[in-house]
Biopython code that builds the backbone (N, CA, C, O; Angstrom):
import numpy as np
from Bio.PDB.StructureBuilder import StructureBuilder

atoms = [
    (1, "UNK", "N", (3.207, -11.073, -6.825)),
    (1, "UNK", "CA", (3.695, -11.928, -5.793)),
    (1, "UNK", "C", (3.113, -13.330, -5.953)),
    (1, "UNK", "O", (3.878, -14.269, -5.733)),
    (2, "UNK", "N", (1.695, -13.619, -6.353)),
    (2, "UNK", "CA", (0.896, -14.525, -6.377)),
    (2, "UNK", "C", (2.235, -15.612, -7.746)),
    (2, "UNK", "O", (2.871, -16.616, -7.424)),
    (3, "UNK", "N", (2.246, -15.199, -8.599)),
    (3, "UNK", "CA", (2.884, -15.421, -10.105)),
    (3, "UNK", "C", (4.463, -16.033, -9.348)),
    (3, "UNK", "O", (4.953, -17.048, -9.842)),
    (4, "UNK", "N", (5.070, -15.452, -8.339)),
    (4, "UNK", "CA", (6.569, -15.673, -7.733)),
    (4, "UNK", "C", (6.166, -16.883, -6.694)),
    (4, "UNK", "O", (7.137, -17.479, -6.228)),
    (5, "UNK", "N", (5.219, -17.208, -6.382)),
    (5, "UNK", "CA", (4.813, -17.697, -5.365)),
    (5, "UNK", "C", (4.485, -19.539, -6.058)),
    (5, "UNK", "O", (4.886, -20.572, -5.521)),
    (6, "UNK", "N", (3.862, -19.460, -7.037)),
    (6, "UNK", "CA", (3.244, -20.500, -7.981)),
    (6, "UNK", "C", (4.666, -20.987, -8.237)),
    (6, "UNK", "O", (4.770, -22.178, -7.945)),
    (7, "UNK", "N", (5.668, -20.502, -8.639)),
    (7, "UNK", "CA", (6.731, -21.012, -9.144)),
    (7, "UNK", "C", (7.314, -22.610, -8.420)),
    (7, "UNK", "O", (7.046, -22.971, -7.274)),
    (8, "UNK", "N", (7.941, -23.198, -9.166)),
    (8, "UNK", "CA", (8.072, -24.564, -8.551)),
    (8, "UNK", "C", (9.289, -24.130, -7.239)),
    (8, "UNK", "O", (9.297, -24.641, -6.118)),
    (9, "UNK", "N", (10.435, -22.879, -7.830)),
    (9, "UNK", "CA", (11.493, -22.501, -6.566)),
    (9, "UNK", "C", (11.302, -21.231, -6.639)),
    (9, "UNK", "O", (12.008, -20.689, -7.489)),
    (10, "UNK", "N", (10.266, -20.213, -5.776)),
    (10, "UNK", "CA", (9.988, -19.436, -5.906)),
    (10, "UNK", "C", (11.145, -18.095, -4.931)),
    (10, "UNK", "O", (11.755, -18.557, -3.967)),
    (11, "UNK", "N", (11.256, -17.280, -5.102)),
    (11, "UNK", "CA", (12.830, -16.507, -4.922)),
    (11, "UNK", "C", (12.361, -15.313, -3.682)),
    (11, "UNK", "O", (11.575, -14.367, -3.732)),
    (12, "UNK", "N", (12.971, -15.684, -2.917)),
    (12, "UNK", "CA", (12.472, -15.052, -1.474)),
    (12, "UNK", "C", (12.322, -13.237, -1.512)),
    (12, "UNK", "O", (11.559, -12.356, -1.115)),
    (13, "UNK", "N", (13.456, -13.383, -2.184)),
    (13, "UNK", "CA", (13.870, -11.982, -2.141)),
    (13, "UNK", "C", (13.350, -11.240, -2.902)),
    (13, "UNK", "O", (13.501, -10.066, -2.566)),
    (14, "UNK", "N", (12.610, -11.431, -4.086)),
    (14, "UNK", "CA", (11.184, -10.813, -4.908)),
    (14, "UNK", "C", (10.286, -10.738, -4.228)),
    (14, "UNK", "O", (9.682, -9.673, -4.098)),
    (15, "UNK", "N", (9.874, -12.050, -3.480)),
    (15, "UNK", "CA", (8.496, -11.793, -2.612)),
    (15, "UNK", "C", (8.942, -10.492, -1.650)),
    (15, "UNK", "O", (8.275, -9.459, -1.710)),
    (16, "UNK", "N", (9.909, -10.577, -0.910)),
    (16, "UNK", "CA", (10.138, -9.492, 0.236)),
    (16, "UNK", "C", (10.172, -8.074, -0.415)),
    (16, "UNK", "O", (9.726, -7.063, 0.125)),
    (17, "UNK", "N", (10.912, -8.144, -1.965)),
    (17, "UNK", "CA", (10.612, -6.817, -2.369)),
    (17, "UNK", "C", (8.888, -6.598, -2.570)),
    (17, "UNK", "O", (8.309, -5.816, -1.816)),
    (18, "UNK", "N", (8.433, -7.046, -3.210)),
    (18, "UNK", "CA", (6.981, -6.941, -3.751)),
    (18, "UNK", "C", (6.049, -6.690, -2.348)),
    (18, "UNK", "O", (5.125, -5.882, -2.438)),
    (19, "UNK", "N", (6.222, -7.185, -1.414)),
    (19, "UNK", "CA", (5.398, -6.852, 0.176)),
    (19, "UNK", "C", (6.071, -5.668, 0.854)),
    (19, "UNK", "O", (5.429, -4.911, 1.582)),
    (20, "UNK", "N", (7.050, -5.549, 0.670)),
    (20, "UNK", "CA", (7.469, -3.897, 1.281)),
    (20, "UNK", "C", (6.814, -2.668, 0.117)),
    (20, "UNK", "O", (6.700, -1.500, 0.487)),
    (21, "UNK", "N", (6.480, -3.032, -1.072)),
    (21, "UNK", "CA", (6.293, -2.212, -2.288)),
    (21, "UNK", "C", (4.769, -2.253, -2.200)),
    (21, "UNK", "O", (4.157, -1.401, -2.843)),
    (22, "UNK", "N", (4.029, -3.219, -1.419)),
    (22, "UNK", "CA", (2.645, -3.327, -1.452)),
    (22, "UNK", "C", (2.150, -2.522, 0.218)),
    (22, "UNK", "O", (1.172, -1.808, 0.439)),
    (23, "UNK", "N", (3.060, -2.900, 1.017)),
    (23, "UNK", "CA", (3.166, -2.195, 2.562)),
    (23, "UNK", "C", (2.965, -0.783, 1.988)),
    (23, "UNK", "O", (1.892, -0.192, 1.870)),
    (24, "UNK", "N", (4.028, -0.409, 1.698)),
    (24, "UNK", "CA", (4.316, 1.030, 1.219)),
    (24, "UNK", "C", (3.104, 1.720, 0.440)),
    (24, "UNK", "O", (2.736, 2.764, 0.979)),
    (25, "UNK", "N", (2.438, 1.376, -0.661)),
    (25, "UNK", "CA", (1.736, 2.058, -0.968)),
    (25, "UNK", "C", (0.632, 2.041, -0.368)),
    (25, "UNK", "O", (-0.100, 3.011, -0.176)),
    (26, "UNK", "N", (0.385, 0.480, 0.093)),
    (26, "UNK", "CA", (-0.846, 0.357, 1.496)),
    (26, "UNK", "C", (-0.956, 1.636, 2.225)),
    (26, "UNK", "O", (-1.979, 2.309, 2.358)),
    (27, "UNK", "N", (0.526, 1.951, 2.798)),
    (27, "UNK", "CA", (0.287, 2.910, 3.858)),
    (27, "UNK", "C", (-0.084, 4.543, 3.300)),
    (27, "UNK", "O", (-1.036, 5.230, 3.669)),
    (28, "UNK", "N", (0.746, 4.829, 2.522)),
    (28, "UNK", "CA", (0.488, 6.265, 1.225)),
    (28, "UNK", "C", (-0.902, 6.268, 1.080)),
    (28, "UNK", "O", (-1.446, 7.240, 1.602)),
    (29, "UNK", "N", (-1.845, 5.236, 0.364)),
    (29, "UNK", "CA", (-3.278, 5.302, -0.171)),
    (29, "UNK", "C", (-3.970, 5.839, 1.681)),
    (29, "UNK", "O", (-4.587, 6.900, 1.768)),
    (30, "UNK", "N", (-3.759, 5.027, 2.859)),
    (30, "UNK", "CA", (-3.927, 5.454, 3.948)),
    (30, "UNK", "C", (-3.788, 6.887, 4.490)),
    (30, "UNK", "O", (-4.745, 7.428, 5.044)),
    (31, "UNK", "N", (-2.872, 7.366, 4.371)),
    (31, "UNK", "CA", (-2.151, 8.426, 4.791)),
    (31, "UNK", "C", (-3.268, 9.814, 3.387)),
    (31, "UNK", "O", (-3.584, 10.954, 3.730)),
    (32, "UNK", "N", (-3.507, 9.369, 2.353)),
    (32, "UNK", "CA", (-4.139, 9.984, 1.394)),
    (32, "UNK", "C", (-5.498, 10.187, 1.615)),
    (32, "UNK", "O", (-5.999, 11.115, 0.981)),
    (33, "UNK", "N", (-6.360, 9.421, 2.505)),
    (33, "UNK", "CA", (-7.445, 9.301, 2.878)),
    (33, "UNK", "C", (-7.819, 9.552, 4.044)),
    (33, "UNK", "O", (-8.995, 9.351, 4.349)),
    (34, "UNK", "N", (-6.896, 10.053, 4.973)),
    (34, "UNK", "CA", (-6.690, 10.552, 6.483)),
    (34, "UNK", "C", (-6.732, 12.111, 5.794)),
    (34, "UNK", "O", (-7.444, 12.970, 6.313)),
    (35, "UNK", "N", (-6.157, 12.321, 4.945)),
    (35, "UNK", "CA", (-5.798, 13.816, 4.477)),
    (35, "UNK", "C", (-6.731, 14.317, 4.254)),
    (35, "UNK", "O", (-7.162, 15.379, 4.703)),
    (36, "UNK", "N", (-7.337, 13.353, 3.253)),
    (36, "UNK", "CA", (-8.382, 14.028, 2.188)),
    (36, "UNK", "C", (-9.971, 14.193, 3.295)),
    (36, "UNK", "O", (-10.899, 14.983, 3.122)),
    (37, "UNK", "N", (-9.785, 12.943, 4.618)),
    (37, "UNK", "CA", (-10.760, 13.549, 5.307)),
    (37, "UNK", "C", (-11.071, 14.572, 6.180)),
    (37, "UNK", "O", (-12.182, 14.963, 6.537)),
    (38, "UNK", "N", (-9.901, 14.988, 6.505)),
    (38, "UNK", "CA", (-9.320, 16.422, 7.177)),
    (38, "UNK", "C", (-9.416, 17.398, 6.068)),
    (38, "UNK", "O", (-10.138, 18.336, 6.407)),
    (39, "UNK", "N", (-9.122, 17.476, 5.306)),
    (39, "UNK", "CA", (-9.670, 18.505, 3.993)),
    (39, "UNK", "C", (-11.169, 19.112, 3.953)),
    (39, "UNK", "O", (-11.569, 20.255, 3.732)),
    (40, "UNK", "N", (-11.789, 18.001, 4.229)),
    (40, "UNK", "CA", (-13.422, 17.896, 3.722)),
    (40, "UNK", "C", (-14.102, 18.079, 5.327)),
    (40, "UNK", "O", (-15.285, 18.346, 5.538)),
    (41, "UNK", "N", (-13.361, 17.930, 6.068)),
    (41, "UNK", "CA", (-14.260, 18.384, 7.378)),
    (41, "UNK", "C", (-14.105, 19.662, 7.672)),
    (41, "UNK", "O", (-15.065, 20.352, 8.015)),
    (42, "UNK", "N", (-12.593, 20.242, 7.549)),
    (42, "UNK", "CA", (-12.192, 21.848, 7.638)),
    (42, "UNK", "C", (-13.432, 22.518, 6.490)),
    (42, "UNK", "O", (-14.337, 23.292, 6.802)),
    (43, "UNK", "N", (-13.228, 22.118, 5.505)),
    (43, "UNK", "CA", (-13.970, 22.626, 4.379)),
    (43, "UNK", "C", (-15.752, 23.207, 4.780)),
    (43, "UNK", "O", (-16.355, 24.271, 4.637)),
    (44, "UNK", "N", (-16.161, 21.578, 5.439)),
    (44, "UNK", "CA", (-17.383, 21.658, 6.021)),
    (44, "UNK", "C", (-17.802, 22.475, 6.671)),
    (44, "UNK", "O", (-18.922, 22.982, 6.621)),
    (45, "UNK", "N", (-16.283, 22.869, 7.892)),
    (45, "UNK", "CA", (-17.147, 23.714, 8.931)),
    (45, "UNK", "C", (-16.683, 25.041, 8.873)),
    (45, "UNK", "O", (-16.984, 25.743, 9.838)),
    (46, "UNK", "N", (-15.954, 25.601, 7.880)),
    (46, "UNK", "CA", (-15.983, 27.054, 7.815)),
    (46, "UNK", "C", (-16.674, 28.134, 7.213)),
    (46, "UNK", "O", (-16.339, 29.294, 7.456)),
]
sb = StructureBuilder()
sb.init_structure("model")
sb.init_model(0)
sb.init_chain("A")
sb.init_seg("    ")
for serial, (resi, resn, name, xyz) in enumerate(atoms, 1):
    if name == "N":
        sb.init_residue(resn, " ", resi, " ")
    sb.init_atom(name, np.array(xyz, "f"), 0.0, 1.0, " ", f" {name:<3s}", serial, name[0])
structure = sb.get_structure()
């Protein structure tokens, strides 16, 4: 995004893809680490 951004006419519609594609995995890596701490606490206490 940084690289689309520098450009002298930089193209809207790359940036908007590239921030929904960065949202998105933002939220997945989130959602992966909510999991994985529910994993490890069940784990803990049985």
């Amino acid at each position: 995004m940084l690289f689309e951004q520098r450009k002298p006419h930089p193209d809207g519609e790359v940036i908007s893809l590239l921030m929904k594609r960065f949202v998105g995995s933002a939220g997945l890596t989130g959602a992966m680490q909510v999991t994985t701490l529910v994993i490890m606490t069940r784990l803990a206490t049985v």
